[in-house]
Each structure stands twice: as C-alpha cells, then as structure tokens.
C-alpha positions in Angstrom: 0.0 0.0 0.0 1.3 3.4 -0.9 1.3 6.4 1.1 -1.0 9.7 0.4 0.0 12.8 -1.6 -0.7 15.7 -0.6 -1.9 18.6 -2.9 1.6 19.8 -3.1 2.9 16.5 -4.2 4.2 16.0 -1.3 4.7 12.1 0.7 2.3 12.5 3.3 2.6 8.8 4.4 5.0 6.0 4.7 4.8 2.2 2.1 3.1 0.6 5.2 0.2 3.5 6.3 2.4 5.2 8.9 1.7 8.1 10.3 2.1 11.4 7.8 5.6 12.9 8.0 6.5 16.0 9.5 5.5 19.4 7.5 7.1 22.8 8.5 4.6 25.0 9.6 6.0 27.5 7.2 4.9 25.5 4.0 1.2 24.4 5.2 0.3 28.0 6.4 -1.6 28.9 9.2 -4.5 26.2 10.5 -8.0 26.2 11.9 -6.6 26.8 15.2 -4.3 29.5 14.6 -6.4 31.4 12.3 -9.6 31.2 15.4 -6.8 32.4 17.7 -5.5 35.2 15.7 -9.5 36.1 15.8 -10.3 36.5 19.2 -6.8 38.4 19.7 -8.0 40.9 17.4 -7.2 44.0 19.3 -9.7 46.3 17.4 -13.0 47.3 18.8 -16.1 45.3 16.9 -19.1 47.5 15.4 -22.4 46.9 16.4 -25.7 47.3 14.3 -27.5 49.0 16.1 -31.0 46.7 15.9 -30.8 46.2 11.8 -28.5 43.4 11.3 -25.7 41.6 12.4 -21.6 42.0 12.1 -19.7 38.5 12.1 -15.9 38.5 12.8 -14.1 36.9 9.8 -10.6 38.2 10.4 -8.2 40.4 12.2 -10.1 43.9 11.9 -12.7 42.7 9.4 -16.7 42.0 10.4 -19.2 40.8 7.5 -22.2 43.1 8.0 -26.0 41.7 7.3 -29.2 42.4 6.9 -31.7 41.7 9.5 -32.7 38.9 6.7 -29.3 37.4 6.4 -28.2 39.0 3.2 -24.5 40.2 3.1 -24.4 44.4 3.0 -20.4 44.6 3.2 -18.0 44.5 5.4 -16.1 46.7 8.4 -12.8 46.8 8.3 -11.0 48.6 11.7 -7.8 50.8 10.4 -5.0 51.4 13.3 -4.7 55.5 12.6 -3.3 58.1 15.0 -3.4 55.3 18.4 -6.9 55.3 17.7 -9.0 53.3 15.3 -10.9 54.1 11.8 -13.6 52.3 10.0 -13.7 51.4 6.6 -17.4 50.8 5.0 -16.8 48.0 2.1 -18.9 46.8 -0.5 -18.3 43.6 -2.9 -18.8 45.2 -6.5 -19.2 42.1 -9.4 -18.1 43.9 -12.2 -14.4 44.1 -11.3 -14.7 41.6 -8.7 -13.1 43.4 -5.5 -13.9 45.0 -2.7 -15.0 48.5 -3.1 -14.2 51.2 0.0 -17.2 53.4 0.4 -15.7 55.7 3.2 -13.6 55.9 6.3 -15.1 57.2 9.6 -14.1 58.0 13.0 -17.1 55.8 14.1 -17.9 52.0 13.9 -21.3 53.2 13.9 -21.1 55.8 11.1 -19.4 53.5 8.5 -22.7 50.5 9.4 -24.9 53.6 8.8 -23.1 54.1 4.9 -23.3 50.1 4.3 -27.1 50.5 5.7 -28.1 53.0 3.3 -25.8 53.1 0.7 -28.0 50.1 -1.4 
C-alpha cells in the first residue's frame, strides 16, 4: 500500500500506512486553530448594528455586515490611525470583482450607517 500525496505532491505517508511525515509549519500556512486564535486576539473594537443586522468576525479587523434577513451588505474593516481606530465601509462590487471602499469614519457606527443606506 502506498502512502497519500498531498496537494503539493508532497509524501504524506510511509509504504506501510504510517503516520504522515513531519510538515514545516511555514509551508502548510496557518490552520484552523491559529487562524480562530489570531480572531479572538483581534485588538480592534467590533461595530455593532444597532438593531438592523448583524456584524460577524471573519478576520483580524474585518466583520461581514447583514441584513436583518441574512443578506451580506459589506464588510467593516478597523484601520490602526493616529493610536486610535478608523472604519472602513466595504462593498463587494461584481463587475471588477473586488472589494470597493465606500468611506472611512471616525465611528464604527457611522461607517454601518453608509453600508445600511448606501444600497
């Protein structure tokens, strides 16, 4: 029996099913665990809707903003700027395919207000 490959091409596995052989951390890139971790480290203060939807942490200094039905409006993104914090209002745009910035505010709660109203 031969051993797995991994996506890389890499051995994962000895001829006789033994355990996968050591990876450097540094060529796999981060995991589950260490990407959760680096989440709830996130030093930046999270924006709250206040009563029209819902923010949802998906990495360091970025919250997905919804609806109140569950429909994606955009994201937050928290800027380090002058030892205190900005917030960029985001919003996907299909036609080039990226993330466009709609504004940057001095207030969590002013840049949910532009994702709110800016449809």
């Amino acid at each position: 029996m031969s051993g797995s490959v991994d996506n890389r091409g890499r051995s994962r596995g000895g001829e006789d099913g033994a355990a996968p052989a050591s990876i450097p951390m540094s060529e796999v890139g981060p995991t589950v665990d260490d990407m959760s971790t680096a989440l709830w480290n996130d030093p930046a203060p999270a924006p709250r809707p206040a009563g029209w939807g819902a923010a949802t942490h998906v990495a360091a200094g970025l919250w997905r903003i919804a609806d109140p039905r569950g429909i994606v409006v955009g994201h937050v993104r928290a800027i380090a700027a002058d030892g205190d914090w900005r917030y960029a209002a985001e919003r996907f745009h299909a036609a080039s395919g990226r993330f466009r910035r709609l504004g940057e505010f001095w207030s969590s709660n002013d840049a949910l207000e532009c994702l709110r109203y800016a449809r």
